[in-house]
PDB file with one MODEL, atoms N, CA, C and O in Angstrom:
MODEL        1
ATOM      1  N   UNK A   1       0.843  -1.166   0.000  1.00  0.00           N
ATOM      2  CA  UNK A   1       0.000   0.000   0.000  1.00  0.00           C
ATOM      3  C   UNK A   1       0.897   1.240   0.000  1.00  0.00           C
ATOM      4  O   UNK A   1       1.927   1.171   0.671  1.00  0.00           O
ATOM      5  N   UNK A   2       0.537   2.767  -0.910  1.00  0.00           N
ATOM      6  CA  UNK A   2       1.183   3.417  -0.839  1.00  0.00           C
ATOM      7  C   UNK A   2       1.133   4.122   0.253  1.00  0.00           C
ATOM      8  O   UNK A   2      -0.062   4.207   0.535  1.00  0.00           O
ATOM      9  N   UNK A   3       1.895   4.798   1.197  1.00  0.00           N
ATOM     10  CA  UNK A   3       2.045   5.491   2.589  1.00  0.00           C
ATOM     11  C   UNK A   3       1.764   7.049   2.149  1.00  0.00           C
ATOM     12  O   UNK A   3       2.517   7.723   1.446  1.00  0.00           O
ATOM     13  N   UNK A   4       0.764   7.388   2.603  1.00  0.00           N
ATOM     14  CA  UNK A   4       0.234   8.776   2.107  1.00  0.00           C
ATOM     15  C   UNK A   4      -0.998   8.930   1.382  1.00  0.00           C
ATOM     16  O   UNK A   4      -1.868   9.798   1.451  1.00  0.00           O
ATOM     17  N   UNK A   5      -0.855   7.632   0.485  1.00  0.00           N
ATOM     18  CA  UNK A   5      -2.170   7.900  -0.367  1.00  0.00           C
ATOM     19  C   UNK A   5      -3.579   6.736  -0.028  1.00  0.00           C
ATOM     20  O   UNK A   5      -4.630   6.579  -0.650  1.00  0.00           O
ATOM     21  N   UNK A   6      -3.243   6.307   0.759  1.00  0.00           N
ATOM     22  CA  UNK A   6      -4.373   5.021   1.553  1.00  0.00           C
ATOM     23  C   UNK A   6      -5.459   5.507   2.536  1.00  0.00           C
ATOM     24  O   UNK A   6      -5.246   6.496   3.237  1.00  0.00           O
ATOM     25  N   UNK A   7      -6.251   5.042   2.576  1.00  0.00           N
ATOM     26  CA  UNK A   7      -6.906   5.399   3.618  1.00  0.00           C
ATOM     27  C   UNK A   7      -7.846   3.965   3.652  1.00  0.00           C
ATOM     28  O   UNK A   7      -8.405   3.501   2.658  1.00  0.00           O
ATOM     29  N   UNK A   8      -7.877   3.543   4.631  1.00  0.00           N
ATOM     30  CA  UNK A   8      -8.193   2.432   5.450  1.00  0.00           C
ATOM     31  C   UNK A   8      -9.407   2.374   6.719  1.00  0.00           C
ATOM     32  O   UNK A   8      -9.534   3.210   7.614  1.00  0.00           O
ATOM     33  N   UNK A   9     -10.318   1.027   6.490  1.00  0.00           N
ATOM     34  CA  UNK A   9     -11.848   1.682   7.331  1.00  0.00           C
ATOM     35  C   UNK A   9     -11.642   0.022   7.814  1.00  0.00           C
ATOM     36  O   UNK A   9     -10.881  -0.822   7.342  1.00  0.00           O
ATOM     37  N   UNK A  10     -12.641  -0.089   8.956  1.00  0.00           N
ATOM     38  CA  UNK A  10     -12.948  -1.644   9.529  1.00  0.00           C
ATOM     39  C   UNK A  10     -14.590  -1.528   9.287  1.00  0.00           C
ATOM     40  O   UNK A  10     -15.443  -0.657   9.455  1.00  0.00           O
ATOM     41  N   UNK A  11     -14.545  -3.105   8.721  1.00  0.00           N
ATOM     42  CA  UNK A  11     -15.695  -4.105   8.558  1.00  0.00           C
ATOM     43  C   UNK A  11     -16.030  -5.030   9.433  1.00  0.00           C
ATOM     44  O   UNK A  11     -15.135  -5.815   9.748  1.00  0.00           O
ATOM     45  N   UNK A  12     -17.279  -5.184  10.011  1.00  0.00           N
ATOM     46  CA  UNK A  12     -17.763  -6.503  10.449  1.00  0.00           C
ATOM     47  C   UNK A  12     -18.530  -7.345   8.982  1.00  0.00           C
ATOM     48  O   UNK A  12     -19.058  -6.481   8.281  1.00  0.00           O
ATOM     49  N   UNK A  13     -18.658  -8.384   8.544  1.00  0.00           N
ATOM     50  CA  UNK A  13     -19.769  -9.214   8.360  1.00  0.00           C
ATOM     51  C   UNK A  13     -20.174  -9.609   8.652  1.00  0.00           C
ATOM     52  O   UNK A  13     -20.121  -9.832   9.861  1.00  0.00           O
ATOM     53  N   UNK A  14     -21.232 -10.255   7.663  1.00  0.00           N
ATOM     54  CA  UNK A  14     -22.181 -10.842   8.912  1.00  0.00           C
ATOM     55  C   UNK A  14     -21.803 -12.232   9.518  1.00  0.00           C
ATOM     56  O   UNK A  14     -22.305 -12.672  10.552  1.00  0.00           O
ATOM     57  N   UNK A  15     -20.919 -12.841   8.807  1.00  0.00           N
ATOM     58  CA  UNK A  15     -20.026 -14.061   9.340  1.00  0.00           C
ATOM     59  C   UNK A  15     -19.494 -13.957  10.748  1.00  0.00           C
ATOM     60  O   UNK A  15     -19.215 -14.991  11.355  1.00  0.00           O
ATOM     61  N   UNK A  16     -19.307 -12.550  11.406  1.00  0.00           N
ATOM     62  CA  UNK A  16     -18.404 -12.244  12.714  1.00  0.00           C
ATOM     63  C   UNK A  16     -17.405 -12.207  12.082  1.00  0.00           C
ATOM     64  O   UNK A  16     -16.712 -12.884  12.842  1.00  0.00           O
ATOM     65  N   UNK A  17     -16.604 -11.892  11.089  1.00  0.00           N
ATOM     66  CA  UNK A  17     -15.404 -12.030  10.595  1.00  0.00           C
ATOM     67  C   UNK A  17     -14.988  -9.961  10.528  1.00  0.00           C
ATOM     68  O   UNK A  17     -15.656  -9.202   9.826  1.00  0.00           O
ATOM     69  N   UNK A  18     -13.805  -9.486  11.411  1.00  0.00           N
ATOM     70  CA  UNK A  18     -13.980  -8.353  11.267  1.00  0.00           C
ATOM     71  C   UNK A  18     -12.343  -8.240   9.848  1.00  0.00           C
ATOM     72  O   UNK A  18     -11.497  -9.125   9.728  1.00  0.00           O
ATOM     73  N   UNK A  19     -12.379  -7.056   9.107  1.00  0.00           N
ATOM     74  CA  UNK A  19     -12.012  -6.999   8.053  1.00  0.00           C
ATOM     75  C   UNK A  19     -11.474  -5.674   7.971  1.00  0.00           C
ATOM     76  O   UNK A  19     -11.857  -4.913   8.860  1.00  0.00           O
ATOM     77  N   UNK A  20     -10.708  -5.230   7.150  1.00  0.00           N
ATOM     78  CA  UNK A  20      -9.938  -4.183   6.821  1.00  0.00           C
ATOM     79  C   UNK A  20     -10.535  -3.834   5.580  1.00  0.00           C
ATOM     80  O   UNK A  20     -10.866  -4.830   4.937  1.00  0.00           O
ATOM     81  N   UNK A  21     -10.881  -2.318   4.815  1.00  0.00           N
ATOM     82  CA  UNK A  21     -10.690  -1.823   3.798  1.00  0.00           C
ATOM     83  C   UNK A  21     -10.067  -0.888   3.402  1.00  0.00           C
ATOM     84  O   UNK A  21     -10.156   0.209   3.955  1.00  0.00           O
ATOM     85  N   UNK A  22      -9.249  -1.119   2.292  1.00  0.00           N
ATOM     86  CA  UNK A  22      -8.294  -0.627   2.020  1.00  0.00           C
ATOM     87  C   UNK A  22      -8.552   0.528   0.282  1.00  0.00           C
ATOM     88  O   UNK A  22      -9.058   0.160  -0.778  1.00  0.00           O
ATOM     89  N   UNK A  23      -8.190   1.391   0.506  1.00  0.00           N
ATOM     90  CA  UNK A  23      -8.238   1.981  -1.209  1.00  0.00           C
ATOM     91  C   UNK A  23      -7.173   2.999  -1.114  1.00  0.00           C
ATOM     92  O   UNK A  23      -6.870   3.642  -0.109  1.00  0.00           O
ATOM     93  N   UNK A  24      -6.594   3.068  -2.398  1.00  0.00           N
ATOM     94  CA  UNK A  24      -5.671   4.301  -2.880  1.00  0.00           C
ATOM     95  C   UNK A  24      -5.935   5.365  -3.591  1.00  0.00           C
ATOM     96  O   UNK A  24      -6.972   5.495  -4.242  1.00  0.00           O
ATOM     97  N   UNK A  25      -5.020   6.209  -3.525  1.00  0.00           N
ATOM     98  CA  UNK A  25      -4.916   7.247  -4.590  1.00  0.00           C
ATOM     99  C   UNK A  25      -6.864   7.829  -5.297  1.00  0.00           C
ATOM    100  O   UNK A  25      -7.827   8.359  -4.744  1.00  0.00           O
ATOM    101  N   UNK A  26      -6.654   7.457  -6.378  1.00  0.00           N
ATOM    102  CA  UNK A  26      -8.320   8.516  -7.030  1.00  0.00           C
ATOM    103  C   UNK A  26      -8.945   7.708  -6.241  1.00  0.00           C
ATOM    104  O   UNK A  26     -10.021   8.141  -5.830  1.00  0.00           O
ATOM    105  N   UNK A  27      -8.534   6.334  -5.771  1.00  0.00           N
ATOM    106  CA  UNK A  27     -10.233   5.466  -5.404  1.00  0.00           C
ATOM    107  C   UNK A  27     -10.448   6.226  -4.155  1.00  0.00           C
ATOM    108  O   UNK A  27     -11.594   6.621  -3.943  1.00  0.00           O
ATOM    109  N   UNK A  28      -9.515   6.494  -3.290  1.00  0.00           N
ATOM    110  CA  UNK A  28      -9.468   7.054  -1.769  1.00  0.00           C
ATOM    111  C   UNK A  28      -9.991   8.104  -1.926  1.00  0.00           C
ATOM    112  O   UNK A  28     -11.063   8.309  -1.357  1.00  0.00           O
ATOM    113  N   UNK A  29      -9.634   8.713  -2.426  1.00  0.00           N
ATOM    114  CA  UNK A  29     -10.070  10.359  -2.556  1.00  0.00           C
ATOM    115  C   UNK A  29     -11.884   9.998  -2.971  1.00  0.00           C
ATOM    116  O   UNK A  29     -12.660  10.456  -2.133  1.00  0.00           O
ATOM    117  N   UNK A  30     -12.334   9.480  -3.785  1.00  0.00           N
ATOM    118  CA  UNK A  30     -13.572   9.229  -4.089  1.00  0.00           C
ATOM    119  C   UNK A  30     -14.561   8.959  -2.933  1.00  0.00           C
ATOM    120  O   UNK A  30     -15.595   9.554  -2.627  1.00  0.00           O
ATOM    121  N   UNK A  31     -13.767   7.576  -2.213  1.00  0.00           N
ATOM    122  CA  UNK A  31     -14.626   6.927  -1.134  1.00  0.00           C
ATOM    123  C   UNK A  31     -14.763   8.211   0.124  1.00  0.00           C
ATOM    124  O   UNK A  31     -15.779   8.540   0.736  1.00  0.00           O
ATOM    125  N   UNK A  32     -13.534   8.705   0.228  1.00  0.00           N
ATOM    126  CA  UNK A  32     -13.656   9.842   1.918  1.00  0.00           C
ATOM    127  C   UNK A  32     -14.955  11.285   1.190  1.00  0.00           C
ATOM    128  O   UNK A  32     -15.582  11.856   2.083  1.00  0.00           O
ATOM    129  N   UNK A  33     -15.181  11.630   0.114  1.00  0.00           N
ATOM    130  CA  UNK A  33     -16.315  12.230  -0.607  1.00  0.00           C
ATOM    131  C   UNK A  33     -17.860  11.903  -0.378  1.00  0.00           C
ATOM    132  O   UNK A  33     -18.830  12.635  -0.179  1.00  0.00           O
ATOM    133  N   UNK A  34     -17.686  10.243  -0.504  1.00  0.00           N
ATOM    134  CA  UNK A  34     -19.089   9.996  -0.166  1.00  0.00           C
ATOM    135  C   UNK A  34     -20.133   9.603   1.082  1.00  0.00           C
ATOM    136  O   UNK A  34     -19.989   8.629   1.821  1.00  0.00           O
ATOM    137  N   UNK A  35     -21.171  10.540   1.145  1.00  0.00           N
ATOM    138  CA  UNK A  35     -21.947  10.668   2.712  1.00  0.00           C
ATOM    139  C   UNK A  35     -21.738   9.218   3.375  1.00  0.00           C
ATOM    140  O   UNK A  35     -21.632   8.079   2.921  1.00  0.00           O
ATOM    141  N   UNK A  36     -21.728   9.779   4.644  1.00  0.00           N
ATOM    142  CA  UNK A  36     -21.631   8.800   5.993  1.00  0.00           C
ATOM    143  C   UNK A  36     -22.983   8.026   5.747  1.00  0.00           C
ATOM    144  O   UNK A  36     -23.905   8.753   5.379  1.00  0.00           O
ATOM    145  N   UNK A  37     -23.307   6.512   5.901  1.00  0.00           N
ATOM    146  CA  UNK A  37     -24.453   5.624   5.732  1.00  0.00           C
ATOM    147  C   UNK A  37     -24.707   5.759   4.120  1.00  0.00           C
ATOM    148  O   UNK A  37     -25.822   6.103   3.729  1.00  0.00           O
ATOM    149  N   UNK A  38     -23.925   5.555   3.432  1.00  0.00           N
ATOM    150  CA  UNK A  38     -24.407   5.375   1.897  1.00  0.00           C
ATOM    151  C   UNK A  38     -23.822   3.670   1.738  1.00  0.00           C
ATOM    152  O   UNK A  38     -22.791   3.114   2.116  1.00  0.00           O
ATOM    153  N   UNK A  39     -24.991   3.216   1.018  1.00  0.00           N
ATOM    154  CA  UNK A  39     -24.397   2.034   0.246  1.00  0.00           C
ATOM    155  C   UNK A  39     -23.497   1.902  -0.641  1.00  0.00           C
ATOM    156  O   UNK A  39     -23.713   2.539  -1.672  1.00  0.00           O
ATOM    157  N   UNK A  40     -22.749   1.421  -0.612  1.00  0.00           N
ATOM    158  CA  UNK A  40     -21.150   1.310  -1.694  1.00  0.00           C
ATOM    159  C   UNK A  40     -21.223  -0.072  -2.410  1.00  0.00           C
ATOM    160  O   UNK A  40     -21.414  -0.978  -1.599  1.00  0.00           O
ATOM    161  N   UNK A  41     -21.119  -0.497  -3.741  1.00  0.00           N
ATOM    162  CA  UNK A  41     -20.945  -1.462  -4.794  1.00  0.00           C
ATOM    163  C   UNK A  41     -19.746  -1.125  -5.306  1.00  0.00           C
ATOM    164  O   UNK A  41     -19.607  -0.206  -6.113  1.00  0.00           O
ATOM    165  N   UNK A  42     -18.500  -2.081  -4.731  1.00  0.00           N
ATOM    166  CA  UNK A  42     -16.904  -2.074  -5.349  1.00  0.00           C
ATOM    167  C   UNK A  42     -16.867  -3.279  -5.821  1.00  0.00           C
ATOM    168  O   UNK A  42     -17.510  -4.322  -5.707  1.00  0.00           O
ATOM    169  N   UNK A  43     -15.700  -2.777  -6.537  1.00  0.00           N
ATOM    170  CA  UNK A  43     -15.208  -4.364  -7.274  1.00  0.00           C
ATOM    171  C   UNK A  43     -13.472  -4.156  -5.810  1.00  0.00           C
ATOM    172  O   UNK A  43     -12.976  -3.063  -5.535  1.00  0.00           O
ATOM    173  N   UNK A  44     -13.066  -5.306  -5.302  1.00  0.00           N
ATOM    174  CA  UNK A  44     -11.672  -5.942  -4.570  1.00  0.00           C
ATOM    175  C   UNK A  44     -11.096  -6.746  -4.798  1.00  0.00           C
ATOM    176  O   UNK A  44     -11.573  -7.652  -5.482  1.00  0.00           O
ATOM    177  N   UNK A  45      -9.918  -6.792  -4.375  1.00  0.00           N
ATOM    178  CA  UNK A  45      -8.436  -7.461  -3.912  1.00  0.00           C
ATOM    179  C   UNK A  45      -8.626  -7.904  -2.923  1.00  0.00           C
ATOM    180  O   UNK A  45      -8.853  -7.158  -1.971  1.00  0.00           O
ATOM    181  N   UNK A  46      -8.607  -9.259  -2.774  1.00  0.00           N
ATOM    182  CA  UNK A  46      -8.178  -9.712  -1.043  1.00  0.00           C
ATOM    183  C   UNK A  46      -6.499  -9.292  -1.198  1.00  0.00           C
ATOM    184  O   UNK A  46      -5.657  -9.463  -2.080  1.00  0.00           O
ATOM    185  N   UNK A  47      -6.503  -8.699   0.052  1.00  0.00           N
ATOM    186  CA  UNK A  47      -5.142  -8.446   0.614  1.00  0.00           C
ATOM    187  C   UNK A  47      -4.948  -9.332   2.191  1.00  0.00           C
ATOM    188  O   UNK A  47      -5.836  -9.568   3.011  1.00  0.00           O
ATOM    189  N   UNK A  48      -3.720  -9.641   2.250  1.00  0.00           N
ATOM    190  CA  UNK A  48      -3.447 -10.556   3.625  1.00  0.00           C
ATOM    191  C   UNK A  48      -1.917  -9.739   3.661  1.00  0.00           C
ATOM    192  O   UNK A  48      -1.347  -9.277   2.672  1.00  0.00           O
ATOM    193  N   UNK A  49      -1.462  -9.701   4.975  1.00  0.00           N
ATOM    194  CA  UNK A  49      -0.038  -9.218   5.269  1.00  0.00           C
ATOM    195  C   UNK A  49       0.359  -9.464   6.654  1.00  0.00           C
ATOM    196  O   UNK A  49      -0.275  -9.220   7.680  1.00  0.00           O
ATOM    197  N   UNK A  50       1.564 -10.011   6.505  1.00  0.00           N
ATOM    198  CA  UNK A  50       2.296 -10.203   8.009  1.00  0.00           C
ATOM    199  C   UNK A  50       2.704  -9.198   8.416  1.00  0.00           C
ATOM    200  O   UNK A  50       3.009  -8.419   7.513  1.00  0.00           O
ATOM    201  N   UNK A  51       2.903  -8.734   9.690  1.00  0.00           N
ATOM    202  CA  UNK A  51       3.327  -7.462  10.442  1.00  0.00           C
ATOM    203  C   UNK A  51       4.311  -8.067  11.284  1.00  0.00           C
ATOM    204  O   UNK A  51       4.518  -9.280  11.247  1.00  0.00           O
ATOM    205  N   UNK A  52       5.231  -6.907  12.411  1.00  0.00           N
ATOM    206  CA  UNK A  52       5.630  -6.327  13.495  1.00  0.00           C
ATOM    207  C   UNK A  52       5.163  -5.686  14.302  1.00  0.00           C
ATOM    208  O   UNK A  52       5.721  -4.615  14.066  1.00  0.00           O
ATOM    209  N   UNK A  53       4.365  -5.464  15.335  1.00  0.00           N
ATOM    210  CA  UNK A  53       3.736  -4.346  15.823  1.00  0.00           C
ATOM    211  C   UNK A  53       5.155  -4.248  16.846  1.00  0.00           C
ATOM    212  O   UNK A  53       5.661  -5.286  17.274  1.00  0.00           O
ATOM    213  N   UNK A  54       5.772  -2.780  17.207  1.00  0.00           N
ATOM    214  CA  UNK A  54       6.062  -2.366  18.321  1.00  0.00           C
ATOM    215  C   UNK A  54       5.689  -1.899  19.051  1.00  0.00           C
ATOM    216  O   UNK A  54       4.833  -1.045  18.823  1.00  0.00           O
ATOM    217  N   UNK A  55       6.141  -2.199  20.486  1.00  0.00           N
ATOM    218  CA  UNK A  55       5.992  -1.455  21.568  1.00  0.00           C
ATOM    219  C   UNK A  55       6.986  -1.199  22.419  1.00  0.00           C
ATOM    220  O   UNK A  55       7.668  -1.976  23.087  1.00  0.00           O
ATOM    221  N   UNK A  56       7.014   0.364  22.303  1.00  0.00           N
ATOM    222  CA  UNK A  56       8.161   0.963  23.708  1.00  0.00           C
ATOM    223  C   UNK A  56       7.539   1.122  24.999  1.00  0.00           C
ATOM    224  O   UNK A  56       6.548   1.803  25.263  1.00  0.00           O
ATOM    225  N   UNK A  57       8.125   0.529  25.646  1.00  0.00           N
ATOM    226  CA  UNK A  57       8.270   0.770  26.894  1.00  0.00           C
ATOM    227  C   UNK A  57       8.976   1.425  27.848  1.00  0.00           C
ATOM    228  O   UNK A  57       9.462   2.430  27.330  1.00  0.00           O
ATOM    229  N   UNK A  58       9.337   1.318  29.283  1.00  0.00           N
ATOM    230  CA  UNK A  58      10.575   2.724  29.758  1.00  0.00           C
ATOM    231  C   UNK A  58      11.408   1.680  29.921  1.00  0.00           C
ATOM    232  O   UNK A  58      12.539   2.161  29.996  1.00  0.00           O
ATOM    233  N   UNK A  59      11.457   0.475  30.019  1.00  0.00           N
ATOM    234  CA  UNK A  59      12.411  -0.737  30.138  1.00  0.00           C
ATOM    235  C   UNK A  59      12.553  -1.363  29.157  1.00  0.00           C
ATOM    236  O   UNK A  59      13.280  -2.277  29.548  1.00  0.00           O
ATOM    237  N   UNK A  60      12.368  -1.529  28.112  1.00  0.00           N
ATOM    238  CA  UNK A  60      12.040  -2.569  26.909  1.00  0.00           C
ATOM    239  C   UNK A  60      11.394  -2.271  25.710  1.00  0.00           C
ATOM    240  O   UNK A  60      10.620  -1.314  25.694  1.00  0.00           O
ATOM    241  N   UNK A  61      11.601  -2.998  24.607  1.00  0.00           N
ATOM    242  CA  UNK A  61      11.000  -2.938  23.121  1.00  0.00           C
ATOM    243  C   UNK A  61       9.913  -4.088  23.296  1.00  0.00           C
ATOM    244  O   UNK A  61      10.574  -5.117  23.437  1.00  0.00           O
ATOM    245  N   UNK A  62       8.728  -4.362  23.347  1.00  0.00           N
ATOM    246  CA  UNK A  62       8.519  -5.242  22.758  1.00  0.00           C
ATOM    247  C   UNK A  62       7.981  -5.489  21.655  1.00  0.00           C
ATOM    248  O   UNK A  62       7.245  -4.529  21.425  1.00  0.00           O
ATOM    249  N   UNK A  63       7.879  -6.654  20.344  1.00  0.00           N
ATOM    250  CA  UNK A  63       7.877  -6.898  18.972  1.00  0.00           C
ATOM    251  C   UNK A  63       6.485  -7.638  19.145  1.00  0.00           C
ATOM    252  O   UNK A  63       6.595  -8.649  19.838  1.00  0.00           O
ATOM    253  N   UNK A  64       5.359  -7.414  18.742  1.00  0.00           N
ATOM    254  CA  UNK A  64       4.014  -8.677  18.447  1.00  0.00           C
ATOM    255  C   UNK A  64       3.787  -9.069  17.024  1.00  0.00           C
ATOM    256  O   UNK A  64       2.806  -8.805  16.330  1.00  0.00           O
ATOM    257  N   UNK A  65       4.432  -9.475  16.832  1.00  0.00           N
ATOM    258  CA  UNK A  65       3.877 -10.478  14.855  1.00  0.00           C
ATOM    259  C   UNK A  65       2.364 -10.390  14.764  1.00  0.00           C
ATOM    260  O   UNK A  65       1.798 -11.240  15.450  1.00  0.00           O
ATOM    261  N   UNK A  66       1.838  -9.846  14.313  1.00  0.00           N
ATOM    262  CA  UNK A  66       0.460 -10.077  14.143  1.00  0.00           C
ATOM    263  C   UNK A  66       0.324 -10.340  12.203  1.00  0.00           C
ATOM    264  O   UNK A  66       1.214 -10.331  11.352  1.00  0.00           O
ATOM    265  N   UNK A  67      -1.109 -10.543  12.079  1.00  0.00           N
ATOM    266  CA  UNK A  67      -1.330 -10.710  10.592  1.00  0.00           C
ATOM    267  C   UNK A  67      -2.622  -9.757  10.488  1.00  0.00           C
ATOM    268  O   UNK A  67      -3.378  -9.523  11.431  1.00  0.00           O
ATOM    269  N   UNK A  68      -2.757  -9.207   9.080  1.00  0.00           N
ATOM    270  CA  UNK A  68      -4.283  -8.559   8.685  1.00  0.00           C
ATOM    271  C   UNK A  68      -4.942  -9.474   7.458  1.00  0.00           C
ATOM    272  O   UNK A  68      -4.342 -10.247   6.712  1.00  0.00           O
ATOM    273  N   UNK A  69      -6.101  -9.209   7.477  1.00  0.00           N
ATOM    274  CA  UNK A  69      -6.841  -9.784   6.009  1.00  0.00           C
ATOM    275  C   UNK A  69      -7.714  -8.757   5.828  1.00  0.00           C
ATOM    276  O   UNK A  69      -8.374  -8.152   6.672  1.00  0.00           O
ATOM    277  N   UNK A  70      -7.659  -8.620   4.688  1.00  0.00           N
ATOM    278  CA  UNK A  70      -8.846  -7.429   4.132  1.00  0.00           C
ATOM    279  C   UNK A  70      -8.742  -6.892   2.632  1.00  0.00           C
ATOM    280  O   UNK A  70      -7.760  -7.221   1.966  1.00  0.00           O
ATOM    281  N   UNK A  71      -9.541  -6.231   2.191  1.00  0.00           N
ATOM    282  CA  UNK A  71     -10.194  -5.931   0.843  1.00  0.00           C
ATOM    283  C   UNK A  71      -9.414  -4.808   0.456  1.00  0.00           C
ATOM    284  O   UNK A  71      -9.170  -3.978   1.332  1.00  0.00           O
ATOM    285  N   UNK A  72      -8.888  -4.591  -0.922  1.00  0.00           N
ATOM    286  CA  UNK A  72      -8.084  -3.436  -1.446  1.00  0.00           C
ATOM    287  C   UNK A  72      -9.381  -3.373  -2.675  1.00  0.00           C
ATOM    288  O   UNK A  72      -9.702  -4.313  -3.403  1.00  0.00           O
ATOM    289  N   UNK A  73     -10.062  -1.847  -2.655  1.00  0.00           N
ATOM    290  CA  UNK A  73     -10.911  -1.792  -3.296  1.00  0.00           C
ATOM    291  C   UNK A  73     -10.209  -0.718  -4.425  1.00  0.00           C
ATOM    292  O   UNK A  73      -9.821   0.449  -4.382  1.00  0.00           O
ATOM    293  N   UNK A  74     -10.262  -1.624  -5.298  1.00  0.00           N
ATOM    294  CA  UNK A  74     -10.097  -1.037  -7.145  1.00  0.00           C
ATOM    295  C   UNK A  74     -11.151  -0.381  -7.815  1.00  0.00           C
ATOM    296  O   UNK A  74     -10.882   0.063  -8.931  1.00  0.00           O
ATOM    297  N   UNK A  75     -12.445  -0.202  -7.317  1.00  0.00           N
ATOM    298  CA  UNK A  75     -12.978   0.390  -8.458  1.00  0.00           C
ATOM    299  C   UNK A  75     -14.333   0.788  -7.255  1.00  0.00           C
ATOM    300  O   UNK A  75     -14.263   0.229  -6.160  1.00  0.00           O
ATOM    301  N   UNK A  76     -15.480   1.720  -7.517  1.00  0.00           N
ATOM    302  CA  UNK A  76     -16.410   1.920  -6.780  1.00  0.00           C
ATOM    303  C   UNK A  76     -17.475   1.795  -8.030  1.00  0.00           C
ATOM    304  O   UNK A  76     -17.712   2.599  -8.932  1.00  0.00           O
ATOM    305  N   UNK A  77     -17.920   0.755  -7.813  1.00  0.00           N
ATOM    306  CA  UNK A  77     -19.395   0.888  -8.917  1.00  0.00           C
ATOM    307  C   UNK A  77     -20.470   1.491  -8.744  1.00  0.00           C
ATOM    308  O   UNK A  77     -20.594   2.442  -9.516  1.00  0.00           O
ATOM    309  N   UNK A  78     -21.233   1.352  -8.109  1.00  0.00           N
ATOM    310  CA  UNK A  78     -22.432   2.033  -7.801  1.00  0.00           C
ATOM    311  C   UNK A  78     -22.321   2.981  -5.991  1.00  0.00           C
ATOM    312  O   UNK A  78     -21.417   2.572  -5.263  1.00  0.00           O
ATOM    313  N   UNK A  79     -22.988   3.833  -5.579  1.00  0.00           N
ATOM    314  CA  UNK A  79     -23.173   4.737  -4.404  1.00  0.00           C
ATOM    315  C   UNK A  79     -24.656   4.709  -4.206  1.00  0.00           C
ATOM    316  O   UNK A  79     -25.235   5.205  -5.172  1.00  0.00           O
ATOM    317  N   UNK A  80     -25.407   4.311  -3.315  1.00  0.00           N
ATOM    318  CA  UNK A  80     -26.699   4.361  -3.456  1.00  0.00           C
ATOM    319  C   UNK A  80     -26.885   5.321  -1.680  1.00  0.00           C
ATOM    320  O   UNK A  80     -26.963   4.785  -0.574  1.00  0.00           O
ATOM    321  N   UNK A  81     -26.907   6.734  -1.983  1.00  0.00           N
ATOM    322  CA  UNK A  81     -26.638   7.950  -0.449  1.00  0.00           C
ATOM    323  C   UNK A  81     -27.968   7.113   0.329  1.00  0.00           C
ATOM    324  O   UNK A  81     -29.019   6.641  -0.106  1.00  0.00           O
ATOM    325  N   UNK A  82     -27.327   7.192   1.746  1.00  0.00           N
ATOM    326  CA  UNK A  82     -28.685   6.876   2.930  1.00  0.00           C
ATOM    327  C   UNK A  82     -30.075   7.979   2.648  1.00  0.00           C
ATOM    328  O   UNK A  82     -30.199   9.194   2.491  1.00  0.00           O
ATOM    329  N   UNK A  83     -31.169   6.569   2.693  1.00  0.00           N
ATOM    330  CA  UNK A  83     -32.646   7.413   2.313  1.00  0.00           C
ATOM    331  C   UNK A  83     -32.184   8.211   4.183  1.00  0.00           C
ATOM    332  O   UNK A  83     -31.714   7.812   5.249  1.00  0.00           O
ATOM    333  N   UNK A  84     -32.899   9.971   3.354  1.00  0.00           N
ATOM    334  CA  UNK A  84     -33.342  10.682   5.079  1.00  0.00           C
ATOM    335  C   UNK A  84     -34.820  10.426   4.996  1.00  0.00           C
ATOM    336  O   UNK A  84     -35.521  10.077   4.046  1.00  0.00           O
ATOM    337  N   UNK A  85     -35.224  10.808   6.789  1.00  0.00           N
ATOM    338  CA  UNK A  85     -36.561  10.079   7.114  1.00  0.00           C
ATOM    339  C   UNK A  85     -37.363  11.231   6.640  1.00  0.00           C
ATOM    340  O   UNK A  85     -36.909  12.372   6.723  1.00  0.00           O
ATOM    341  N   UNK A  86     -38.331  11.028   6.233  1.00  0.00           N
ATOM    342  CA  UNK A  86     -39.294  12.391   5.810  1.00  0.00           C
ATOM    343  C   UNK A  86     -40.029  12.626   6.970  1.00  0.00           C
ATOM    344  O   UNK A  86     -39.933  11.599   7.643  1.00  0.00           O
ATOM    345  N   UNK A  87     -40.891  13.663   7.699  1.00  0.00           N
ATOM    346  CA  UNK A  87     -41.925  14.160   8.210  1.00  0.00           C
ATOM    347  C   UNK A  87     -43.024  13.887   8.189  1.00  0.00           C
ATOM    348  O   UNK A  87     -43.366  14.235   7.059  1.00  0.00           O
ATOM    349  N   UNK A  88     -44.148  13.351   8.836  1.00  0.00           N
ATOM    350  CA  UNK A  88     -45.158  12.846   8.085  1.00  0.00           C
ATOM    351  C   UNK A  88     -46.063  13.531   8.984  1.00  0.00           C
ATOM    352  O   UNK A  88     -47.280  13.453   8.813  1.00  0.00           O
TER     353      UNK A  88
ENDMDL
END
């Protein structure tokens, strides 16, 4: 992923499986544009990656290996904005 141009959100499904999304450059810029509660239709990348997490401490480094899985979204097909409630 490029460092600067990413921007990255968390997913639940409905599996309980929680998930990473990932987009770059024009796609990023597109997705942070569109209203909060809108439906989104992308086309993705599964992405998976091994890590390092650090941690400083006042005595010590410590190193946690962790792993991620999650979606690198290439394209945004459809936006369908959250219905607002009308007045009745």
């Amino acid at each position: 992923m490029e460092i600067g141009a990413t921007v990255v959100d968390s997913l639940k499904l409905s599996t309980g499986i929680d998930m990473l999304l990932f987009a770059e450059r024009d796609v990023a810029l597109k997705l942070c544009r569109i209203p909060k509660g809108s439906v989104v239709q992308a086309s993705a990348v599964t992405a998976f990656g091994a890590y390092r997490e650090v941690f400083y401490t006042d005595d010590d480094v410590v190193v946690k290996p962790d792993t991620e899985i999650g979606l690198i979204i290439k394209d945004v097909l459809n936006i369908r904005p959250k219905k607002e409630k009308t007045a009745e």
